[in-house]
Backbone and ligand atoms as CSV (ligand in chain L), in Angstrom:
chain,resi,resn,atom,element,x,y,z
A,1,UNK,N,N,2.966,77.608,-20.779
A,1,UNK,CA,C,3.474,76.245,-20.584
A,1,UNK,C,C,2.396,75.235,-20.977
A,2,UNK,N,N,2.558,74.417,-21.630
A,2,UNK,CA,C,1.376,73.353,-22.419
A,2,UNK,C,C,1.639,72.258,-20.778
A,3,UNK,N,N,0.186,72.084,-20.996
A,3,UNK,CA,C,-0.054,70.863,-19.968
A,3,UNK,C,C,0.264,69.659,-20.206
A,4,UNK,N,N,1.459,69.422,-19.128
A,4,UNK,CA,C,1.704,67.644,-18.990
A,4,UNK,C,C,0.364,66.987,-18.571
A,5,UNK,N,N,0.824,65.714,-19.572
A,5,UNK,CA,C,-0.509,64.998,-19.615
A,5,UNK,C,C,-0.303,64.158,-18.482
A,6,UNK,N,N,-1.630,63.678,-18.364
A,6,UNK,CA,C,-2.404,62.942,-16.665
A,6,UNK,C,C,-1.521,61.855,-16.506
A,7,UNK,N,N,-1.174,61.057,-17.470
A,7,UNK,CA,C,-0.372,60.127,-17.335
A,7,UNK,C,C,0.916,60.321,-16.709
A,8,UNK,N,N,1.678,61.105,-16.906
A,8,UNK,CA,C,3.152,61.400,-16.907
A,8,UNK,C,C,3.062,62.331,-15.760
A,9,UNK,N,N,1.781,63.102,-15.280
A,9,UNK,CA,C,1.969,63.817,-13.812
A,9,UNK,C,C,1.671,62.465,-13.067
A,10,UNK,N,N,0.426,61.243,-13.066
A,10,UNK,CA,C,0.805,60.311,-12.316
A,10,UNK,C,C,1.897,59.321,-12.080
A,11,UNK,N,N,2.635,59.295,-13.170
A,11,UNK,CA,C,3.640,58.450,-12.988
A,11,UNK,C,C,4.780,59.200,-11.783
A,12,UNK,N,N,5.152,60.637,-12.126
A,12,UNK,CA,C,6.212,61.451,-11.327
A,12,UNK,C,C,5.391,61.856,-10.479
A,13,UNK,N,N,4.395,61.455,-9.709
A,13,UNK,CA,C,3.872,61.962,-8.648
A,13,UNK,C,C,3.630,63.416,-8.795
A,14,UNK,N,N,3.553,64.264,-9.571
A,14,UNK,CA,C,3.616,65.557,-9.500
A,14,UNK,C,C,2.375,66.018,-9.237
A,15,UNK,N,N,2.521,67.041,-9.007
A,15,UNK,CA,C,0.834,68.122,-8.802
A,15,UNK,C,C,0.364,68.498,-9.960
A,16,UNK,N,N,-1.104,68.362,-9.936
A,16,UNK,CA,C,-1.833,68.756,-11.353
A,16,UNK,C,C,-1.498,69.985,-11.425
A,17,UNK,N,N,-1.727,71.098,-10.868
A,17,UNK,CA,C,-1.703,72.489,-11.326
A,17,UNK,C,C,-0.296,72.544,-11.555
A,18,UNK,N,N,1.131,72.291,-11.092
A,18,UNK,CA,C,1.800,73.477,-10.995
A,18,UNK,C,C,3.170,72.658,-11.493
A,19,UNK,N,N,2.580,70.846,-11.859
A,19,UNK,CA,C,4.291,69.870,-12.471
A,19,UNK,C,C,5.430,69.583,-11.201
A,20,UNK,N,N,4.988,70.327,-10.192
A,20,UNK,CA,C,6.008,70.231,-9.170
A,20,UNK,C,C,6.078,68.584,-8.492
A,21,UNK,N,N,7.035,68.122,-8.354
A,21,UNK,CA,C,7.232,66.650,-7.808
A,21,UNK,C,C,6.857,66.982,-6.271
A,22,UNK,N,N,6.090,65.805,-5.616
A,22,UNK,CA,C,5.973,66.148,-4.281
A,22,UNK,C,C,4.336,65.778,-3.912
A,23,UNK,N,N,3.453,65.065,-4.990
A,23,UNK,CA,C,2.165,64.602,-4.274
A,23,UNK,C,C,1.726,63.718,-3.621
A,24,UNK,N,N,2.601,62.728,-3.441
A,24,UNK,CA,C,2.470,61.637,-2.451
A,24,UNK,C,C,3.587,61.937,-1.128
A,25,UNK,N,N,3.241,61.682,-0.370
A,25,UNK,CA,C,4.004,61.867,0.649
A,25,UNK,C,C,3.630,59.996,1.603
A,26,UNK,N,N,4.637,59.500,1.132
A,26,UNK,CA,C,4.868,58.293,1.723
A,26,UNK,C,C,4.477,57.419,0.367
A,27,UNK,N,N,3.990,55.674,0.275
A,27,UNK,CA,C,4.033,55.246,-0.820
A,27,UNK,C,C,2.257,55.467,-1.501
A,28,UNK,N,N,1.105,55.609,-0.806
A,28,UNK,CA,C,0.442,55.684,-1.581
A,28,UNK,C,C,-0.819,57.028,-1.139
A,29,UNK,N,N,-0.203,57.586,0.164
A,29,UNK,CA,C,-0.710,58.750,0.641
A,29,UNK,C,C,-0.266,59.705,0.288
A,30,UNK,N,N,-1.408,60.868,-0.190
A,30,UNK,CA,C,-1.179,61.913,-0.572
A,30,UNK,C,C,-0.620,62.970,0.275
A,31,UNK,N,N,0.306,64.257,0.188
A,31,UNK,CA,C,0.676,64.950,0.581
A,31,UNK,C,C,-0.679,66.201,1.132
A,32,UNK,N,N,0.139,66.995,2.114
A,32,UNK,CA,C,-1.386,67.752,2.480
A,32,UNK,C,C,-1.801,68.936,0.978
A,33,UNK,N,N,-0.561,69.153,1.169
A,33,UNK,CA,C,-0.860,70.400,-0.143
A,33,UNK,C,C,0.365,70.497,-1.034
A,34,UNK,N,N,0.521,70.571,-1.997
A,34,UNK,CA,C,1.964,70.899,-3.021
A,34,UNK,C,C,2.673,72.271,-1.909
A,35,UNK,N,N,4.312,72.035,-1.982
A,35,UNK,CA,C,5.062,72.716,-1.504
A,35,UNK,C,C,5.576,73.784,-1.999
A,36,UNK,N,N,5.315,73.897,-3.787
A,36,UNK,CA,C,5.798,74.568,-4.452
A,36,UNK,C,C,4.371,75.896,-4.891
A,37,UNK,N,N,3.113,75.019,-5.072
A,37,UNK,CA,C,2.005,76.061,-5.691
A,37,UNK,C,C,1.215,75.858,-4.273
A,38,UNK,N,N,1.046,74.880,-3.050
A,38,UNK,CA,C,-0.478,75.521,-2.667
A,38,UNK,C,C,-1.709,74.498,-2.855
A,39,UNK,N,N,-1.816,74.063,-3.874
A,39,UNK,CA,C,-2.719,73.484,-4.119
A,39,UNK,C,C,-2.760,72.330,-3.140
A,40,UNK,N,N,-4.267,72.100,-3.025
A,40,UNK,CA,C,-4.781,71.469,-1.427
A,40,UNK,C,C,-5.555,70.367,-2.062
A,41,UNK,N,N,-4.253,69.048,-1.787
A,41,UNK,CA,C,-4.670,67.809,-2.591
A,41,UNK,C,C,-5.611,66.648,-1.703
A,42,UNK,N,N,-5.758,67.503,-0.287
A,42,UNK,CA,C,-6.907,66.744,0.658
A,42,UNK,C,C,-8.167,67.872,0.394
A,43,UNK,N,N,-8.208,68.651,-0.930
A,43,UNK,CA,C,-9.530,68.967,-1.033
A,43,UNK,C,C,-10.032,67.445,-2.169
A,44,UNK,N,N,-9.169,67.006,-2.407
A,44,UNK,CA,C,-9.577,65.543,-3.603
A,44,UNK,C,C,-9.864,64.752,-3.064
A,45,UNK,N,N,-11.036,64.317,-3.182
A,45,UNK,CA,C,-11.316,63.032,-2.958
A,45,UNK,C,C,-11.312,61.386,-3.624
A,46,UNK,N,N,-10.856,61.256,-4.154
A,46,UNK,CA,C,-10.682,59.772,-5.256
A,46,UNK,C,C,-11.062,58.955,-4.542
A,47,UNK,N,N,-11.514,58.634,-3.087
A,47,UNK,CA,C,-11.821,57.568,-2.717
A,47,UNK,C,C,-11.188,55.889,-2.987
A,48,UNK,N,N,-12.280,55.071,-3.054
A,48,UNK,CA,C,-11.487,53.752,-3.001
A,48,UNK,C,C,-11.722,53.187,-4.736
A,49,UNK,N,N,-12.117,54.399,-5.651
A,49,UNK,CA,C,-12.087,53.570,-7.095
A,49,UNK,C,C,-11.285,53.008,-7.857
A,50,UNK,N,N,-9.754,53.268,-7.363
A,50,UNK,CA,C,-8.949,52.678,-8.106
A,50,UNK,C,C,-8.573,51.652,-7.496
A,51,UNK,N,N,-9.152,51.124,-6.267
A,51,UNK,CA,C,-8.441,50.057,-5.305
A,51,UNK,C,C,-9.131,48.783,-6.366
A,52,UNK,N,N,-10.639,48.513,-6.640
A,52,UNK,CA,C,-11.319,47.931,-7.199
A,52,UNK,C,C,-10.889,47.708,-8.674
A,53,UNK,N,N,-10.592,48.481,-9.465
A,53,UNK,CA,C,-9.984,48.047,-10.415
A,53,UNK,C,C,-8.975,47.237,-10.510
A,54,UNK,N,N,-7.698,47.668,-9.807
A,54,UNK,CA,C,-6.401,46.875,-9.452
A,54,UNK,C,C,-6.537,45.799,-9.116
A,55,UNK,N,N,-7.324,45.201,-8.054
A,55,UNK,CA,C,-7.518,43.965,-8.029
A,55,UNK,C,C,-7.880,43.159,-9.085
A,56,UNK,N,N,-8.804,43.544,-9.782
A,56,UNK,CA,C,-8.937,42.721,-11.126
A,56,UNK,C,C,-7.539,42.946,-11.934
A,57,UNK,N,N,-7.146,44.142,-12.247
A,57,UNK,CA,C,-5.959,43.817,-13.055
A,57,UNK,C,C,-4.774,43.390,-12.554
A,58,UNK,N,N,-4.923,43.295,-11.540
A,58,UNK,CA,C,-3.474,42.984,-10.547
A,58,UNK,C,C,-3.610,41.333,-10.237
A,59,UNK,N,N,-5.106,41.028,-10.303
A,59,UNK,CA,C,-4.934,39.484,-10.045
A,59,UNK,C,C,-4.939,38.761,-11.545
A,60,UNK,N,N,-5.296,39.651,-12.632
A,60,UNK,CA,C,-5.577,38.985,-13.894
A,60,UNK,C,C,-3.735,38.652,-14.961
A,61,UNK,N,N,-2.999,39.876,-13.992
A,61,UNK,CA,C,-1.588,39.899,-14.678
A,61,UNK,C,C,-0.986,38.383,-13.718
A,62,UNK,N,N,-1.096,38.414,-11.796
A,62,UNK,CA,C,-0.645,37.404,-11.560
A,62,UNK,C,C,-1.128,36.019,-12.139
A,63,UNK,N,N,-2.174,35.887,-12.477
A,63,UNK,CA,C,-2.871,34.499,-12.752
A,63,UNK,C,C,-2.210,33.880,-14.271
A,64,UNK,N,N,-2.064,34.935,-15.167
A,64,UNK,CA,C,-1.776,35.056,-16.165
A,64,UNK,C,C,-0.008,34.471,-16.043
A,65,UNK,N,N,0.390,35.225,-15.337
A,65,UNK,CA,C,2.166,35.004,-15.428
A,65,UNK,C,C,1.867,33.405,-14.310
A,66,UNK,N,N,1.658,33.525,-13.075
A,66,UNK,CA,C,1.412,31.937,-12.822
A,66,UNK,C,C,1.473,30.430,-13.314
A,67,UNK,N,N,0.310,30.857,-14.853
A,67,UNK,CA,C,0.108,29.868,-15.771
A,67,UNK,C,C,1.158,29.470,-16.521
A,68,UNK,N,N,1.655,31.049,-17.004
A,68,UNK,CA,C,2.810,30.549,-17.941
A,68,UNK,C,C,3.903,30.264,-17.468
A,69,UNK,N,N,4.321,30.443,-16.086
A,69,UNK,CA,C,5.350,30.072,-15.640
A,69,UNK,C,C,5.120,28.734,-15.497
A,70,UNK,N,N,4.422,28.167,-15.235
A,70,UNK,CA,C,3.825,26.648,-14.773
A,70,UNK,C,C,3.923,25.794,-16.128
A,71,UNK,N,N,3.383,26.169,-17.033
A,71,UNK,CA,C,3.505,25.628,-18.594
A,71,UNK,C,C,4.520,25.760,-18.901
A,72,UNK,N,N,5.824,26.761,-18.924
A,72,UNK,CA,C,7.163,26.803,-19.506
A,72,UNK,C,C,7.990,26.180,-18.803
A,73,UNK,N,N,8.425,26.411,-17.151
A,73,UNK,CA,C,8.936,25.550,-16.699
A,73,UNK,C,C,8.822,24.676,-15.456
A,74,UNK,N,N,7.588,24.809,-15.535
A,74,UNK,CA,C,7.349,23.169,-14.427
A,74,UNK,C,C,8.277,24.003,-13.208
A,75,UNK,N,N,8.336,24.889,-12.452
A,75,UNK,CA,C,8.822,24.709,-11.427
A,75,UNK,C,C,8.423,24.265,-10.156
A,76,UNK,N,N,9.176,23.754,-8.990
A,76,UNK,CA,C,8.644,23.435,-7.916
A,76,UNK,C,C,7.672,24.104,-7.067
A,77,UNK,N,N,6.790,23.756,-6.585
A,77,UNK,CA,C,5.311,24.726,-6.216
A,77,UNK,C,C,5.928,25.939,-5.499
A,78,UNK,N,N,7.472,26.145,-4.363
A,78,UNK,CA,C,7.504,27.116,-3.487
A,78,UNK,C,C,7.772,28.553,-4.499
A,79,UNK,N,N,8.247,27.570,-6.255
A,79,UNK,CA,C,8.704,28.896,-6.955
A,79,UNK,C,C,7.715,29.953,-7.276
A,80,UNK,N,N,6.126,29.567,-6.979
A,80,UNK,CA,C,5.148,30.027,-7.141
A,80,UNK,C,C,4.835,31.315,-5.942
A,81,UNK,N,N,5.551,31.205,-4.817
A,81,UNK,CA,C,5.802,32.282,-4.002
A,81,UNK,C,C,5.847,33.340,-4.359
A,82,UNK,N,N,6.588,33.653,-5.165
A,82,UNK,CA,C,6.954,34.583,-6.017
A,82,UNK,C,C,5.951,36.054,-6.388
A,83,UNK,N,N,4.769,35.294,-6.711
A,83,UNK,CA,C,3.996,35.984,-6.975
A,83,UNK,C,C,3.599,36.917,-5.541
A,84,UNK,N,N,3.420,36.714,-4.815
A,84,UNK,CA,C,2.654,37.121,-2.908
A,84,UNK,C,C,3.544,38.917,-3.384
A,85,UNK,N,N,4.722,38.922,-3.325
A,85,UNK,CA,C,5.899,40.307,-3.758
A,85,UNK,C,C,5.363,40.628,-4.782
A,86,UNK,N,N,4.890,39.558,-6.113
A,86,UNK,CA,C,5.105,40.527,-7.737
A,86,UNK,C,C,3.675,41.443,-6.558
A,87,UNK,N,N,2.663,40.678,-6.200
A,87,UNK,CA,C,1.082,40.739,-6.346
A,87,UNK,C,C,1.229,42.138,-5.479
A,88,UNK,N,N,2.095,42.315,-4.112
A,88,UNK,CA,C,2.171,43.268,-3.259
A,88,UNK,C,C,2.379,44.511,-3.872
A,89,UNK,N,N,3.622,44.327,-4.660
A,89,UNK,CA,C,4.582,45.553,-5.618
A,89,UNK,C,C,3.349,46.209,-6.260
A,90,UNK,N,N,3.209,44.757,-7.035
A,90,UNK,CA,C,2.373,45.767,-7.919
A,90,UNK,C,C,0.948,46.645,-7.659
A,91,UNK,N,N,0.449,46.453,-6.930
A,91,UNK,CA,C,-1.019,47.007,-6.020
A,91,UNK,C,C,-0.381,47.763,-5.565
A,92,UNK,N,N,0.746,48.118,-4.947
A,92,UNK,CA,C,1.148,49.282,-4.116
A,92,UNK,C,C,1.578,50.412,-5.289
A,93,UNK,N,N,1.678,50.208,-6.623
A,93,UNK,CA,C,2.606,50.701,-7.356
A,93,UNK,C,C,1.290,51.432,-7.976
A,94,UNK,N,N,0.505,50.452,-8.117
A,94,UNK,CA,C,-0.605,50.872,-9.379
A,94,UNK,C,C,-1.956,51.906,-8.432
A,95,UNK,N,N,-2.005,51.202,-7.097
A,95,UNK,CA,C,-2.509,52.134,-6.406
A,95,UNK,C,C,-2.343,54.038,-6.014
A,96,UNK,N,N,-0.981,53.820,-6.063
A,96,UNK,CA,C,-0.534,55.055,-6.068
A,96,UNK,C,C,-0.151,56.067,-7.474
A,97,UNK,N,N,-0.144,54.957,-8.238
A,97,UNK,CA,C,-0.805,55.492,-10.045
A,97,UNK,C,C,-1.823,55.625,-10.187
A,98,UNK,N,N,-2.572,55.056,-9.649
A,98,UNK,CA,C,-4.334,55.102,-9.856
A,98,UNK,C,C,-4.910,56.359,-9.088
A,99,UNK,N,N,-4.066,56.556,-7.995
A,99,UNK,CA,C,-4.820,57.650,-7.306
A,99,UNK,C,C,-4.374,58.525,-7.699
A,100,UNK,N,N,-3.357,58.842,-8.268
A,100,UNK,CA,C,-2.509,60.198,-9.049
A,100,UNK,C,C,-3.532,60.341,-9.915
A,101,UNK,N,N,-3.434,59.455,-10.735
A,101,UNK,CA,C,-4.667,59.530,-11.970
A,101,UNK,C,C,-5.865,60.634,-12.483
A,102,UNK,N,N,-6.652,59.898,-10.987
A,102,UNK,CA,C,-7.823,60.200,-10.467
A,102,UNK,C,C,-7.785,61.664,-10.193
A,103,UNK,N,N,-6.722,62.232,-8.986
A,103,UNK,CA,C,-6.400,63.676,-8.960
A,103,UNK,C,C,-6.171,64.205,-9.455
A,104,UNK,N,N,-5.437,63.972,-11.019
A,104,UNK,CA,C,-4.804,64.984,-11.656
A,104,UNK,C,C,-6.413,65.141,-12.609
A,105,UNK,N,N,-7.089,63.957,-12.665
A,105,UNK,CA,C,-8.494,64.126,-14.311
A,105,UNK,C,C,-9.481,64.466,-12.781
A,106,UNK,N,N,-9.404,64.989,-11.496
A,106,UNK,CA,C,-10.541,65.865,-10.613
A,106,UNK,C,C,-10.388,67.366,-10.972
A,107,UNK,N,N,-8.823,67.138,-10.969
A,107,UNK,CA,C,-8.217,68.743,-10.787
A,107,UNK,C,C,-8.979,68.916,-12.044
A,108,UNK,N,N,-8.320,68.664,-13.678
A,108,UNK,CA,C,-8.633,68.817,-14.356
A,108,UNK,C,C,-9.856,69.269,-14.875
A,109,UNK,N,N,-10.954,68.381,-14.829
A,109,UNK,CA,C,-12.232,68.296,-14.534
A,109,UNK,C,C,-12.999,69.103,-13.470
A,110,UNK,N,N,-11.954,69.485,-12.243
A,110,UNK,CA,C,-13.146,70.316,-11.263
A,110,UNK,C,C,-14.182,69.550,-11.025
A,111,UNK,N,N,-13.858,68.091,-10.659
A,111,UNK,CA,C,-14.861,67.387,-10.068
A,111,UNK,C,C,-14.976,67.378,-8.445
A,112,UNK,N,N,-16.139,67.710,-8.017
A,112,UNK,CA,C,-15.891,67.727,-6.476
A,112,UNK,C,C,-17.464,66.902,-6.113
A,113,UNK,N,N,-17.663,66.351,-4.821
A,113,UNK,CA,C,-18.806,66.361,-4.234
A,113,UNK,C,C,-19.905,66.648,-4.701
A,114,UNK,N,N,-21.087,66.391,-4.917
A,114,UNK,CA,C,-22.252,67.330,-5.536
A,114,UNK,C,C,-22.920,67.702,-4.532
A,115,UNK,N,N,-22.808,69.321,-4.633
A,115,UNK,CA,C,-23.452,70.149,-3.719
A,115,UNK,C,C,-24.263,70.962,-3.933
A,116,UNK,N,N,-25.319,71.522,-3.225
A,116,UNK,CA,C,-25.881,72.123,-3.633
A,116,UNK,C,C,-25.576,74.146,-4.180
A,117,UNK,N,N,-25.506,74.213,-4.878
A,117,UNK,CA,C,-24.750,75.639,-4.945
A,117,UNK,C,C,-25.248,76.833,-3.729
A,118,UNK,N,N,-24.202,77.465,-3.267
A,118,UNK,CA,C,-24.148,78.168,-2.314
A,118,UNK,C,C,-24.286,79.654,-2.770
L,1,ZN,ZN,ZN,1.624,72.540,-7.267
């Protein structure tokens, strides 16, 4: 079976090793282990690196659409609300893409902790 690429296992939430749907369990927490192979996705650690990115790209897309909404049609300031939902959605969306990401190029990679060999 040729390996689905990192992208397309983070988008379907799936497990790096085994394609099975089922690695998040809730919207941006990971499941304890795949249901189908086993694999033990609280041995991954991704930490908080994709939180830091998102904010920059998550505030650079709202600021961006803001402007142009403001330049095209002048709407009344509450229409600017709007954004608080895009800004939420999307951090919750990209967070839980970002951390797929991250797990599927650890798995991949066999990146863990640096330890001293045992
Ligand atoms: Zn699996």
């Amino acid at each position: 079976m040729a390996e689905p690429s990192p992208v397309a296992l983070a988008l379907g939430g799936r497990c790096p090793q085994c394609g099975a749907p089922g690695l998040f369990d809730g919207l941006v927490r990971f499941a304890p282990k795949c249901r189908a192979c086993g694999l033990d996705f609280h041995s991954f650690n991704v930490g908080d690196g994709p939180a830091a990115f998102l904010i920059l790209i998550v505030g650079a897309i709202v600021t961006i659409g803001a402007i142009t909404l403001e330049l095209a049609a002048e709407p009344p300031w509450w229409v600017h609300l709007v954004w608080i939902p895009v800004a939420t959605g999307l951090t919750i969306f990209g967070l839980g893409l970002g951390k797929a990401w991250l797990l599927g190029q650890e798995y991949q990679h066999r990146a863990r902790e640096g330890r001293i060999s045992e």
